[in-house]
N, C-alpha and C positions, 0 to 999 in steps of 0.2 A: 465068900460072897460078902459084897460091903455094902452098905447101903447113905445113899446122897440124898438130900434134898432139893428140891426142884425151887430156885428162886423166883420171885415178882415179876420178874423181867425174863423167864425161863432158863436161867442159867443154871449150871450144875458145873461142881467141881470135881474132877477126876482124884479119888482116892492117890497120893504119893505110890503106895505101896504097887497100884493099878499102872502107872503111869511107867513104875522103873523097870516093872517084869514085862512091858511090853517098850521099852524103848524109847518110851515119849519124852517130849519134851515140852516148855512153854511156847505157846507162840505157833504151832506146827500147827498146819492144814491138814483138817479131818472131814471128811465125808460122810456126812450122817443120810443113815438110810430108814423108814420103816418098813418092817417087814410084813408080810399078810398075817401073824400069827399074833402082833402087837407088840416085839419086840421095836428096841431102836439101837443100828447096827453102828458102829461109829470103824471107821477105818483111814490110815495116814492115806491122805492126797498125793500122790506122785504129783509134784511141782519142776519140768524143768524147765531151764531159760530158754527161750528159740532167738536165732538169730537167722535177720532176712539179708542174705547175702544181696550185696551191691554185685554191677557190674564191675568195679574197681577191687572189689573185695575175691571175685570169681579170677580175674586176672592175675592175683597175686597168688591163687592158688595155682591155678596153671603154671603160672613164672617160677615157679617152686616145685612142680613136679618135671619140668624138664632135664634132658640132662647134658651135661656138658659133652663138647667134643670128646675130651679125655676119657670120662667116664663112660660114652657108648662105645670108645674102643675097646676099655676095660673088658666092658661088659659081652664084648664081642670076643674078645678071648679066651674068655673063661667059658659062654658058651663051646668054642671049638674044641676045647682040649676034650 
């Protein structure tokens, strides 16, 4: 167990040794929680990007999962066999 100092500005620095055995890094989104017992929980943010599909964006998917003449014969033969 390590012990931090609580800064002016409420800051606190995560011990290195804390930071490596758990994966962290600088810069990373943490989730601080308090808990009913007086603890304070800290845990990585799941951050992922969202993207709001266009109608041009939905089209290109579509246009990409169809499939060629050739390819539904293919596909048509190799079902039969």
């Amino acid at each position: 167990m390590e012990t931090v100092k609580l800064g002016k500005k409420g800051q606190i620095s995560i011990p290195k040794a804390v930071l490596d055995a758990l994966g962290l890094e600088g810069e990373m989104l943490l989730l601080v929680e308090a808990t009913p017992d007086g603890s304070i929980l800290l845990r990585p943010a799941g951050v992922y990007p969202i993207e709001i599909y266009s109608d041009v964006r939905v089209r290109e998917f579509l246009a990409e999962d169809e499939m060629s003449a050739e390819e539904a014969k293919r596909v048509r033969e190799a079902v039969e066999e």
